[in-house]
C-alpha positions in Angstrom: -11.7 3.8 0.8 -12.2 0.1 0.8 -13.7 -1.9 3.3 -12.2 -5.6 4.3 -13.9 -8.9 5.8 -12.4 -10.8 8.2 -12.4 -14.8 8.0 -11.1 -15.2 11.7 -11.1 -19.2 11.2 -8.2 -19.1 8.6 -6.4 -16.4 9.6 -6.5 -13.1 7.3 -9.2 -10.5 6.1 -10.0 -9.6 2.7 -11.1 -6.7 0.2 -14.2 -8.2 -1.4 -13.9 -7.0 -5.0 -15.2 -10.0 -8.2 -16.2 -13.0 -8.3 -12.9 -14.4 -9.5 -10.7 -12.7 -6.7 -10.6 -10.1 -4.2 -8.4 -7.2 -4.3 -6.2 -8.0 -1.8 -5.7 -10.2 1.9 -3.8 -9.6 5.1 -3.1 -11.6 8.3 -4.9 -11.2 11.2 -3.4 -10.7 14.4 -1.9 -14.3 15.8 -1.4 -15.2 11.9 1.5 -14.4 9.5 0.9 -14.8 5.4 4.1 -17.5 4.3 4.2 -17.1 0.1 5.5 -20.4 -1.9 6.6 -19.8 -5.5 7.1 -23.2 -7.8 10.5 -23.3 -9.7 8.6 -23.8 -13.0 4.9 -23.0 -13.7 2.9 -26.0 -12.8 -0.7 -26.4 -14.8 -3.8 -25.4 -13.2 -5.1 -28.7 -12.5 -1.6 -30.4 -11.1 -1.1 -27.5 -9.3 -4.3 -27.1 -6.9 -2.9 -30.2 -6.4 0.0 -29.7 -5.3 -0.7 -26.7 -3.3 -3.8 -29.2 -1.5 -0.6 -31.5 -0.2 1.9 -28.6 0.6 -1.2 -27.3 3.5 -2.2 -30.9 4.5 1.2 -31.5 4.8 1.9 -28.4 7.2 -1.3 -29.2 8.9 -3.4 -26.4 7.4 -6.4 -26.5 5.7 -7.5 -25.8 2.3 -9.3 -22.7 3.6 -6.1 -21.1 4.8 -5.1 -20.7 0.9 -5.8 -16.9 0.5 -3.7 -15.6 -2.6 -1.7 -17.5 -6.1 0.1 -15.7 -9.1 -0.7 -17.4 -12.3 0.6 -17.5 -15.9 -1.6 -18.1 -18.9 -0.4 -18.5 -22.8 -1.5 -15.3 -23.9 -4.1 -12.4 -23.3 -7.7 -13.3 -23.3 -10.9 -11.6 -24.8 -13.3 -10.4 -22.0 -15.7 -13.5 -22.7 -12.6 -16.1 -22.5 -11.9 -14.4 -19.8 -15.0 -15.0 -17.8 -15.3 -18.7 -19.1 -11.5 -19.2 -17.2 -12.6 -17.3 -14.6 -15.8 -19.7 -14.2 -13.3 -22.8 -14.1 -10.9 -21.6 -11.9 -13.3 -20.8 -9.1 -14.9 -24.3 -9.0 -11.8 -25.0 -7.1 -12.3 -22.9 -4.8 -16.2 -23.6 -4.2 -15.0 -27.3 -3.6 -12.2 -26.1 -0.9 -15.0 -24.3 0.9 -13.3 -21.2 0.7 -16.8 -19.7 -1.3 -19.0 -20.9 1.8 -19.6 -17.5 2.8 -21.0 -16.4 -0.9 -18.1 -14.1 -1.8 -14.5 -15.0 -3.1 -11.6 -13.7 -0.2 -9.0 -15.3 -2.7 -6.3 -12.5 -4.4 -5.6 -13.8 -7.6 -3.0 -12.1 -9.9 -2.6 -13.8 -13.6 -0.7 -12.5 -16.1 0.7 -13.5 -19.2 4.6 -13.8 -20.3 5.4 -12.7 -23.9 8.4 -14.6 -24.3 8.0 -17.8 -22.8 4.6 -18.5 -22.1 4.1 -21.8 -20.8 1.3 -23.7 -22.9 -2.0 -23.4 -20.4 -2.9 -21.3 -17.5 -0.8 -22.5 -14.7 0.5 -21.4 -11.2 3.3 -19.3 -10.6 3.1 -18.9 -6.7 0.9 -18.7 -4.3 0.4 -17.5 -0.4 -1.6 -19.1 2.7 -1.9 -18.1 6.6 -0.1 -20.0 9.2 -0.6 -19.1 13.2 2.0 -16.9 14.4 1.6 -15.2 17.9 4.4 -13.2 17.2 4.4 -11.9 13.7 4.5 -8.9 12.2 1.7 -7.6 9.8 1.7 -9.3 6.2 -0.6 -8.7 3.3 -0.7 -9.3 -0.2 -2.4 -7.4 -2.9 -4.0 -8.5 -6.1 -2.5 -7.7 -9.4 -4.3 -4.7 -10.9 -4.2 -3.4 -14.2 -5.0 0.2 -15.7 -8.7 -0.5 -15.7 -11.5 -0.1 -13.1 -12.8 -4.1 -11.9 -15.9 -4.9 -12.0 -17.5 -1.7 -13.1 -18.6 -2.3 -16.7 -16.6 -3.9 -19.5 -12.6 -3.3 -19.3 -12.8 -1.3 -22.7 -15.0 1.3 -20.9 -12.5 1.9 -17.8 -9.2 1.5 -19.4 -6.8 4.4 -18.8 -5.4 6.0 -22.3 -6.7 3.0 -24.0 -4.8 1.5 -27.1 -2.0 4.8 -26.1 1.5 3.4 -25.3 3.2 6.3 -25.9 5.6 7.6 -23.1 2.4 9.5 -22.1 0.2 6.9 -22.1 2.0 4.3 -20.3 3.0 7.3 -17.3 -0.9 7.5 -16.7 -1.3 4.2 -16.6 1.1 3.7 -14.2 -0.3 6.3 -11.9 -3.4 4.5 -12.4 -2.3 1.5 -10.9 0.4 3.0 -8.5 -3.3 4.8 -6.8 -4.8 1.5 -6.7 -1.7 -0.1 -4.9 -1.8 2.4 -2.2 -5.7 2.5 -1.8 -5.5 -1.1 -1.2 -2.4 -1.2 1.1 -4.3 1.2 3.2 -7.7 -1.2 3.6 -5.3 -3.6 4.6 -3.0 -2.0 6.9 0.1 -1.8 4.7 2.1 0.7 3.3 5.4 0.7 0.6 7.6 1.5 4.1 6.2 -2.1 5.1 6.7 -3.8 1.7 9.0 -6.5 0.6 8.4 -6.7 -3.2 6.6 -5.1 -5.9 6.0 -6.6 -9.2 5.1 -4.7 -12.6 3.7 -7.0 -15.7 4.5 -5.0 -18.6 5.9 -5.6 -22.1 7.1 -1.6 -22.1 9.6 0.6 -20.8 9.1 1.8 -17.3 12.3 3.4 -17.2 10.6 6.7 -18.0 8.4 6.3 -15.4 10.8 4.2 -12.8 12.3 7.4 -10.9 9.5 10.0 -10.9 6.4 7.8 -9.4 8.0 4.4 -8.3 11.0 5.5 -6.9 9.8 8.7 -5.4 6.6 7.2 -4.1 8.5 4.2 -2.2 7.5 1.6 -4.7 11.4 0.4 -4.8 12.7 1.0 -1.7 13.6 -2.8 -2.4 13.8 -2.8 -6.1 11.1 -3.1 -9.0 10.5 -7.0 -10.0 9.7 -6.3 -13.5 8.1 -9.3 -15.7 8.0 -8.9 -19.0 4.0 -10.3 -19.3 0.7 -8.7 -20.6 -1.8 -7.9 -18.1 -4.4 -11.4 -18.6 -7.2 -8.9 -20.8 -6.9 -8.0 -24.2 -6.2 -3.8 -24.7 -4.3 -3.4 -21.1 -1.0 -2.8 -20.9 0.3 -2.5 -17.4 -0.2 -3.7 -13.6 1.4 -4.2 -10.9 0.7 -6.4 -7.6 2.7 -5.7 -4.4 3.1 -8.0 -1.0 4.8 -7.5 2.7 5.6 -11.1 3.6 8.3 -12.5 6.2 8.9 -15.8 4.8 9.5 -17.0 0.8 9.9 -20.6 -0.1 10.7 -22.3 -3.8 9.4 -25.4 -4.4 11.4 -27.7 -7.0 9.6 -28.3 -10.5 
């Protein structure tokens, strides 16, 4: 069972997990979580930008930023992936939202195998706004078919290098454990969910019935992306949200 923190000034809690993301946020009473998605990926840089004048201009502050989606060009080693890891959280440190010596951000980043766009950018991403009378929210981070955090990814990976109709079930059931373990830290559920998104470049058709289906994964439909999970040798994850309110922003 996982354990949350609250951060009562901005709004949510969070499951402590890495230091480049926490395993998932959710609202705290008096606070709803609003997600944004951009109508094309926007590049790291520009878009910390533009997500710093979306909040100013809503009147909420940097702080209140509690969860993106990103989109890299293609699947990094383990050491590439620390090194991006180490740049992206400067950000961060410089919003203040590391003050308390632990990342609260969710973070899922994933890699599209058809159109990737040319360096790690921002799909979407989620903040709290005060809301006496909202309903619960939360948003989980993406998680693929390893254990984070726990030695290198190699060592944890479920059925590693096996994408065989066998493989890829217990993969899924991997990560379809991990969804619910972290709904439950954080109050949700699949009955409270409004999406769930699976980054995979193989068939989960399978699969789709007997464990998503039957489990309550789609009770509104499967958003499947056809992206790598961001680490070299895995194969399949899946992130999952409960949130009110969805905006687009124009490229």
């Amino acid at each position: 069972m996982y354990e949350t923190r609250e951060r009562p000034a901005d709004g949510y809690r969070a499951i402590p997990a890495v230091f480049q993301y926490s395993a998932g946020v959710s609202a705290l009473p008096g606070f709803r979580i609003e997600r944004v998605r951009f109508a094309d990926p926007v590049p790291l840089a520009a878009g910390f930008a533009r997500i710093a004048d979306y909040l100013k201009g809503i009147g909420r502050p940097l702080t209140a930023f509690c969860q993106c989606e990103l989109r890299s060009p293609g699947q990094f080693s383990e050491e590439g992936f620390r090194q991006f890891n180490l740049h992206y959280v400067k950000t961060l440190e410089e919003w203040g939202i590391l003050a308390e010596g632990w990342n609260p951000v969710a973070r899922s980043n994933v890699c599209p195998e058809l159109t990737p766009p040319p360096e790690p950018s921002f799909h979407a991403f989620s903040f709290t706004l005060p809301d006496a009378g909202a309903a619960p929210s939360f948003v989980t981070a993406g998680s693929g078919e390893s254990t984070e955090g726990k030695g290198n990814y190699a060592e944890k990976t479920i059925a590693l290098g096996d994408t065989s109709p066998a493989g890829l079930l217990r993969k899924a059931q991997f990560v379809l454990d991990e969804m619910e373990r972290r709904m439950v830290a954080l109050g949700g559920s699949w009955a409270m969910a409004t999406a769930a998104q699976v980054y995979t470049i193989h068939d989960i058709h399978p699969f789709l019935g007997d464990e998503l289906v039957r489990r309550g994964a789609a009770r509104h439909g499967v958003t499947w992306h056809h992206c790598r999970p961001p680490v070299v040798n895995l194969e399949y994850e899946m992130d999952v949200r409960g949130v009110a309110l969805e905006r687009v922003l124009p490229a």
